[in-house]
KOLTIPA-365906 format. One record per residue: x negated, y negated, z negated of N, C-alpha, C in turn. Coordinates in steps of 0.2 Angstrom, whole numbers, plus 5000, padded with zeros to 4 digits. Layout:
BEGIN
XYZXYZXYZ;...
end
This chain:
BEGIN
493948934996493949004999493649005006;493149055007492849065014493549095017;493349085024493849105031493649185031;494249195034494249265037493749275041;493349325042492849355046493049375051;492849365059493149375065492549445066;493349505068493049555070492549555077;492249625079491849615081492149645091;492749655090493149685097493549645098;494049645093494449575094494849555086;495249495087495349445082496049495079;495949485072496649525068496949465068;497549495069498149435070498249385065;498549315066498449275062498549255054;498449245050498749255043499149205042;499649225039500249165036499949075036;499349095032499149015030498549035032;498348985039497648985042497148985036;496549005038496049025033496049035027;496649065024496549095020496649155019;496249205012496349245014496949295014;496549355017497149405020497649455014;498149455013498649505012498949565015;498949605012499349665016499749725010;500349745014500349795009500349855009;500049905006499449965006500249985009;500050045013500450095015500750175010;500950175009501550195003501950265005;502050315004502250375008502850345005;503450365009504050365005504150285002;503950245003504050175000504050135006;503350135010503450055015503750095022;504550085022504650115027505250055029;505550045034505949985039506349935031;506549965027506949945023506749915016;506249945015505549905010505249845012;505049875018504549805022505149725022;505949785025506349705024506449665018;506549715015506649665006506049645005;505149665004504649655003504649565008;504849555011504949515018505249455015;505849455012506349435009506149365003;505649415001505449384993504549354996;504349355001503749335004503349405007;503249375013503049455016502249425016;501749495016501049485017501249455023;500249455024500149435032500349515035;499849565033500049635037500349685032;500849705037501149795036500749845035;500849885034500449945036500950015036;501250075041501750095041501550165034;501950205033501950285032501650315035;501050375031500850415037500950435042;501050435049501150475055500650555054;500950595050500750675050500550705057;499650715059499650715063499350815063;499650835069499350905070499550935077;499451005078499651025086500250985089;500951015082501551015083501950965083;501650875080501750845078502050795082;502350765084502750695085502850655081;502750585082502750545079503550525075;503550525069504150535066504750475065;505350485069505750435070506050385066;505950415060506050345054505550315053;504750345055504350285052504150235061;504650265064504150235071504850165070;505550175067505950135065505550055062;505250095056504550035053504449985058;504250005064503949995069504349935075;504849985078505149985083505749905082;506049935075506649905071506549845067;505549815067505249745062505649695065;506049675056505949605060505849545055;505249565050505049545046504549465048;504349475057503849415057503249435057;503149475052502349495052502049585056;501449575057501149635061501249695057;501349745060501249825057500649845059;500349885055499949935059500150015058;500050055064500350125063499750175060;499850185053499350245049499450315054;498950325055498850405056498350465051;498850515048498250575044498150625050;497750655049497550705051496750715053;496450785057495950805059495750835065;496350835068496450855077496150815079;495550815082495550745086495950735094;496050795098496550775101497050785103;497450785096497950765095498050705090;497550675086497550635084497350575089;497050555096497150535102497850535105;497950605105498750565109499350555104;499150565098499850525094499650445094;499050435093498650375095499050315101;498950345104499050325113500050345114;500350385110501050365109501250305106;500850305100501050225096501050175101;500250185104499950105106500850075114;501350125114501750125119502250095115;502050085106502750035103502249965101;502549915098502249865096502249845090;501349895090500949895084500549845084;500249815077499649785079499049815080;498949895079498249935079498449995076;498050035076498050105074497650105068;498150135062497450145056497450215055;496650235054496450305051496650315044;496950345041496950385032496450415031;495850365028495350435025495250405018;495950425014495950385006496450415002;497050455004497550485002497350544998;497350544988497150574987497550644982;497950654985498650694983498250784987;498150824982498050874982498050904989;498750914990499150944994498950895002;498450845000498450815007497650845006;497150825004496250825004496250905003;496750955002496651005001496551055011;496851015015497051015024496450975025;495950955022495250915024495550845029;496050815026496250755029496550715024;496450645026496650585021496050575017;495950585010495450575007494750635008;495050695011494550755011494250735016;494250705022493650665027493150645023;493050615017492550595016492050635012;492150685014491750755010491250775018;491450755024491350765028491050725035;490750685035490250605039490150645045;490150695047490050715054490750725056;491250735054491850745058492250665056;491750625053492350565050492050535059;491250555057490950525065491350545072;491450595074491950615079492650595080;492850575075493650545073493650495076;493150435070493150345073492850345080;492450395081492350385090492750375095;493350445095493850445100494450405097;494550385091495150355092494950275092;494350265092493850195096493950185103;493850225104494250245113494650235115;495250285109495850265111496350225112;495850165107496150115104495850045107;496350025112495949975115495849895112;496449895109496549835103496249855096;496849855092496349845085496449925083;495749935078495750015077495549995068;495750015063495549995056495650075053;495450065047495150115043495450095034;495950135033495950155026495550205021;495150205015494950245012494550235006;494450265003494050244996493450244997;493050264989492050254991492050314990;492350374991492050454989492650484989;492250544989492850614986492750614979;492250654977492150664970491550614968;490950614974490550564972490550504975;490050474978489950434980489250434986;489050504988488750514990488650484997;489150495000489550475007489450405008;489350365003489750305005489550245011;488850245010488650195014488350215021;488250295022488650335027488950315031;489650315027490150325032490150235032;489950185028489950115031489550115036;489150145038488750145045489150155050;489650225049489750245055490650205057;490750165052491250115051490850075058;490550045055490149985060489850015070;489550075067489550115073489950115078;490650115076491250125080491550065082;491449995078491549935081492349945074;492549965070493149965067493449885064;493849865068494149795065494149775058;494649815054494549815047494649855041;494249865038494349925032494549885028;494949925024495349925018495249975013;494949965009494450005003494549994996;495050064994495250084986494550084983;494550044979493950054974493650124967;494050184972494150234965493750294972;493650354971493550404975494250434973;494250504978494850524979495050564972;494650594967494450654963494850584957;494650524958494850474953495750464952;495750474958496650454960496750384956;497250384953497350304950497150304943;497050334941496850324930496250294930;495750314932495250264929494950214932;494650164930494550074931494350104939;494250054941494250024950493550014949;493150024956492549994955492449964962;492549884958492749854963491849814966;491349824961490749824966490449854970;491049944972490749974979491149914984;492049884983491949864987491649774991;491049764983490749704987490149744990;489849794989489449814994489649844999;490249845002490649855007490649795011;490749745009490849675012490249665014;489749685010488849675014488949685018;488949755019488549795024488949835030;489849795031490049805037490049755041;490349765046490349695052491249675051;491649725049491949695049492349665043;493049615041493449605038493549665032;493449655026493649705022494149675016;494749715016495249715010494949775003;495049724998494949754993495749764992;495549834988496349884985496149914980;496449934973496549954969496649934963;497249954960497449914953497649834954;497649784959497749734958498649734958;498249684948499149704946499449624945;499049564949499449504947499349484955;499349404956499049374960498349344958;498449344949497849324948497549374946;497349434945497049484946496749504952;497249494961497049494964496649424968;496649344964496149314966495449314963;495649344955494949344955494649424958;494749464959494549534964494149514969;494649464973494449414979493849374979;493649344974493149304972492649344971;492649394965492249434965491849494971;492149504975492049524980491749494986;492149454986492049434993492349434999;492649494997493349515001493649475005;493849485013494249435016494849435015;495149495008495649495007496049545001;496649535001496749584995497149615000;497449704998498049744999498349784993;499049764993499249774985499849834988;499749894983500349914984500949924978;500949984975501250004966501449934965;501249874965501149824958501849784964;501649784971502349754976502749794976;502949844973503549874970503849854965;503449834958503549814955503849734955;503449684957503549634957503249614965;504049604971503849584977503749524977;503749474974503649404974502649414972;502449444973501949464973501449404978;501349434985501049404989501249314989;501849314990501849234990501449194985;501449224978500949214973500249204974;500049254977499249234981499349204984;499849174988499749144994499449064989;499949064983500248994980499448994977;498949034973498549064970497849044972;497949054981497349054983497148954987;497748944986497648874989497948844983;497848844975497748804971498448764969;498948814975499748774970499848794962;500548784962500648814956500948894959;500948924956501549004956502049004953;502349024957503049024955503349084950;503549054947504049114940504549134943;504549204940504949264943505449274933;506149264934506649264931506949344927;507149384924507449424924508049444928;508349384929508749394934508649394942;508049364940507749354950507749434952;507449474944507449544946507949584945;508549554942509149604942509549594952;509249524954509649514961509049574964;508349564964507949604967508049704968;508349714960508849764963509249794965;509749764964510349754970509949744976;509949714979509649704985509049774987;508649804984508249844986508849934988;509349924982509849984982510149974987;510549924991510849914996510349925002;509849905003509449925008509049985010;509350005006509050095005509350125007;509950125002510650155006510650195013;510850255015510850295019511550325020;511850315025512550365027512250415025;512750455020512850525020512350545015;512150515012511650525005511950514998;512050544997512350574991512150514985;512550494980512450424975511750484972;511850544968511450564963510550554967;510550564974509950554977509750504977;510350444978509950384980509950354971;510250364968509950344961509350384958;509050424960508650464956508050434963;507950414970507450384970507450304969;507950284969508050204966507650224957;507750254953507450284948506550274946;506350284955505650304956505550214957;505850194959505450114961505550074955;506250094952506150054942505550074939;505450124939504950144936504150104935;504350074941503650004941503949944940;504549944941504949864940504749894933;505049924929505049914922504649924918;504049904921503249894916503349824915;503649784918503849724916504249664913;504849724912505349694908505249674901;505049744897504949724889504549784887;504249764881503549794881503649844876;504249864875504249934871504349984877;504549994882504750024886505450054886;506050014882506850024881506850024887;506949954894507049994900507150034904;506350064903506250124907506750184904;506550184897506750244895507450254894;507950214896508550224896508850224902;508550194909508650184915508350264917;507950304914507750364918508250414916;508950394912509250444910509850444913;509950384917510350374921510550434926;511350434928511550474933511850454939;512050404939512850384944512450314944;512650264950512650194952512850164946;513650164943513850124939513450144931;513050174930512750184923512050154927;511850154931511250114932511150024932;511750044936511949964936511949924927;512349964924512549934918511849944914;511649984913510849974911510449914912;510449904918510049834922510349784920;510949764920511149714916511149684912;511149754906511049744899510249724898;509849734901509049734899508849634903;509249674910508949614914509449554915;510049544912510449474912510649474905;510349494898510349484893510349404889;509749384893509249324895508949324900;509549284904509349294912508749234914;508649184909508049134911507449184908;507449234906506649244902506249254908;505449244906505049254911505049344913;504749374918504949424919504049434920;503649484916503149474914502549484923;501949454921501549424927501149524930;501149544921500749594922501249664917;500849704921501249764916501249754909;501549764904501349794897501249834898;500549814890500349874890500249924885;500350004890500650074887501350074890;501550034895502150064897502150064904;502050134905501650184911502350194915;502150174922502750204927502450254929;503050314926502850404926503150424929;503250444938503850454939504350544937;503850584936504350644933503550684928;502850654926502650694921501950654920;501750684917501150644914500550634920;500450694923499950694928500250724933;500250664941500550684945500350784947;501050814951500950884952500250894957;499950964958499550954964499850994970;500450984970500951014975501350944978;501350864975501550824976501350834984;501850814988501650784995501350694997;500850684994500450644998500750574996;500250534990500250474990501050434992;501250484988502250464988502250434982;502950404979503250384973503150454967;502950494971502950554966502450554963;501750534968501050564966500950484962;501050424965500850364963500950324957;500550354953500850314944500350244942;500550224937500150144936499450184930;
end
C-alpha cells in the first residue's frame, strides 16, 4: 500500500497504523454524535471522526450536543467539526468558535443531498455554484489556520462542476477532501462512480478519501486500490457492522479479519441502546430510533429479511429485546454476514427517502 500523502499546509494527524491507509467515519446527522463515536471506538475506532452538521446561518450557535462530540472525545482519535451553510460571515465565525475547542480542523458540507438541505443552496446545492463554493474555500482558508477539509460529491445533477471545483479545492490549499462517488440528484440508489474519485486523486494536491457504498473491508480495499485513495470513509455500513474499520485495518496489512458472531451483534446492541439512552426520553422514542439503526444491522442477520420485519414492529424495550435474541442468540457462533443480503434494504419509514427529511439523517440514509 502507498503512504499517505502529506498535505500541502500541514500534516493530517497520525493514522492508527503508520503508512497505512486512512479511515474515517463519514459524518452522519443524527448518528455520529458523542455516544456513536464511543461505541464505534469500542469495537475499533477509524483514524478520524468527523462530527454532525454545525447548521450555520445569522442566528446560529454552534449546537451543544454536537460540540459534546467534541468537547466530551475520549475515544483517542481526531474529530473534525463539519460546517453547512452559505453565510460566509457567519460561516467564519462559527469557524473560529470551533477552532476555541479541540478539533482537529474545520470541514465544509458541500455533499448533503436531502432536499430540504440543497434546496437553502447548501450542502450539496454549493455545487450548482463554483463562484460562491470559490468565496467559501477562501475565507474559511483564512479562517482556518490548521487543517481546513472538504466533504462533497462529483455534482448536483451533472458533473459539470467537477474538475472546477477540484481547482478551486487546490486553490485554497484544502488538506483533505472526501468524495462521495454519486452527485447529489443520485442520493444513494444508484452505483457509485468510483472513477470520478480516481480522477480526483490526480488532480488535487491533497489526501483524498474515497466514500460511497463501501459495504465490506473488502469492498473498501479494493475501492482503495482502485483508486488510489489515501483512503476510505465509511458511514451506513459502520452502523451496520462497527467492527468495520478494524477490518481494514486487519485487510490493509494482509492479516487475517476477524469474524463477527451473532452474538458479538446481539452484545453490540445492548451496548449501542444503553449508550444512547437519554434521561427523560421516553422508552417508545428511544426504541423507534434504536429501530433506525437495526434497520442496517439487520441486512445482515439472514437473508430473508425475518429480522428486520419483525424488529420494525416492535414497541417497548422488552419486545425489542426479545426479538434480538430470538434471531441473534438462536445460533450465537453463526457468522454474522460480511456484506448485506441481497434485497434486504434498510428502509427506515418508506420506500423513497421524504423531501421534507432534515438532512442526510437515519431518516433520509437508506442502503
Amino acid at each position: 500500500m502507498s503512504s499517505v500523502p502529506v498535505s500541502r499546509s500541514a500534516p493530517l494527524p497520525a493514522p492508527l497504523v503508520p503508512d497505512a491507509p486512512l479511515t474515517a467515519l463519514a459524518p452522519m446527522q443524527d448518528v455520529t454524535d458523542l455516544a456513536f463515536m464511543g461505541v464505534i471506538a469500542h469495537y475499533g475506532a477509524p483514524d478520524y471522526f468527523f462530527t454532525e452538521f454545525f447548521r450555520v446561518h445569522a442566528q446560529s450557535r454552534p449546537e451543544k450536543h454536537i460540540l459534546r462530540s467534541i468537547d466530551e472525545n475520549r475515544t483517542g482519535r481526531p474529530v473534525f467539526a463539519q460546517l453547512i451553510g452559505e453565510d460566509i460571515p457567519h460561516l467564519v465565525r462559527t469557524a473560529r468558535e470551533l477552532l476555541c475547542h479541540p478539533v482537529a480542523g474545520i470541514d465544509l458540507n458541500m455533499g448533503c443531498p436531502a432536499p430540504k438541505v440543497y434546496k437553502k443552496n447548501v450542502g450539496g446545492g454549493l455545487l450548482r455554484d463554483p463562484e460562491k463554493v470559490d468565496e467559501i474555500l477562501g475565507a474559511l482558508r483564512d479562517a482556518s489556520p490548521g487543517l481546513f477539509t472538504v466533504k462533497m460529491r462529483i455534482g448536483f445533477d451533472t458533473t459539470v462542476h467537477f474538475e472546477r471545483i477540484l481547482d478551486l479545492l487546490n486553490k485554497h490549499s484544502v488538506d483533505l477532501l472526501s468524495l462521495h462517488g454519486r452527485t447529489v440528484k443520485e442520493g444513494y440508489r444508484s452505483d457509485v462512480h468510483y472513477d470520478f474519485i480516481a480522477r480526483a486523486v490526480e488532480r488535487v494536491k491533497c489526501p483524498v478519501l474515497a466514500n460511497g457504498n463501501l459495504t465490506s473491508a473488502a469492498t473498501a480495499v479494493r475501492v482503495q486500490g482502485e483508486t488510489k485513495a489515501a483512503g476510505v470513509m465509511i458511514g451506513r455500513h459502520a452502523i451496520r457492522n462497527p467492527w468495520i474499520f478494524r477490518q481494514c485495518r486487519e485487510r490493509f496489512s494482509g492479516q487475517p479479519v476477524s469474524a463477527v458472531t451473532l452474538s458479538d451483534v446481539r452484545e453490540y446492541v445492548e451496548r449501542l441502546y444503553r449508550a444512547t439512552q437519554q434521561p427523560g426520553l421516553a422508552e417508545v422514542y428511544h426504541v423507534n430510533k434504536m429501530k433506525k439503526y437495526l434497520n442496517f444491522v439487520g441486512q445482515g442477520v439472514d437473508a430473508t429479511g425475518a429480522f428486520l420485519h419483525e424488529m420494525r414492529r416492535t414497541e417497548t424495550e422488552r419486545q425489542l429485546f426479545e426479538i434480538c435474541d430470538r434471531h441473534l442468540l438462536a445460533e450465537p457462533g453463526r457468522i454474522f454476514a460480511d456484506e448485506p443480503y441481497p434485497g434486504v434494504i434498510a428502509r427506515p419509514n418508506c420506500e423513497t427517502p421524504s423531501a421534507d427529511a432534515d438532512g442526510c439523517s437515519l431518516e433520509s440514509i437508506t442502503a
